[in-house]
N, C-alpha and C positions, 0 to 999 in steps of 0.2 A: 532568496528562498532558503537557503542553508542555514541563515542564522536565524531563523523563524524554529529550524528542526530541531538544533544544538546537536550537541555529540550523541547523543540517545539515536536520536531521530536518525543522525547519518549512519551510525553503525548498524542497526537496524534494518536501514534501507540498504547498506553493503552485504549485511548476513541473507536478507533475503536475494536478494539478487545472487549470490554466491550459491547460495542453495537450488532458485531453481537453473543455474546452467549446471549444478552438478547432475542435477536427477536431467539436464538437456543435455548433457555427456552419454548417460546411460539410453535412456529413453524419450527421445524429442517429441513424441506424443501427448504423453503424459507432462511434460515441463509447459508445454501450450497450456495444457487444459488446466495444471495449478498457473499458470500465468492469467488466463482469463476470470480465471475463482478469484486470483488476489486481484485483479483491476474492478471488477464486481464486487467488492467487500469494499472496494477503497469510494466508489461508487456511492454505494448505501452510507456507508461512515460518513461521507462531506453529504449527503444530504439531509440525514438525520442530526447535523451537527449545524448545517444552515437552517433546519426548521427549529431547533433549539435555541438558535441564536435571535432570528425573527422573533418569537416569542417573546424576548425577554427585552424585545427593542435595543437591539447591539448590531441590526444592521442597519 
């Protein structure tokens, strides 16, 4: 999986992660609710990216 992501991808996936246990330091409420936003964004992204793919006959 990693080297699918390259450095982008990992450091990206670190800063988010980093970010929301910081606002989960301050406020664990709110760090849930931007946690279920970004699992719901990543959600739509791989589906609209699987019907993208389908289309073009690449799966």
């Amino acid at each position: 999986m990693y080297d699918r992501l390259g450095i982008g991808g990992i450091v990206g996936l670190l800063l988010t992660l980093g970010g929301i246990a910081l606002v989960a330091w301050q406020e664990p409420i709110v760090a849930a609710g931007l946690a279920f936003v970004l699992a719901g964004i990543g959600l739509v992204v791989r589906a609209l990216v699987g019907n993208v793919m389908r289309q073009f006959g690449m799966v």
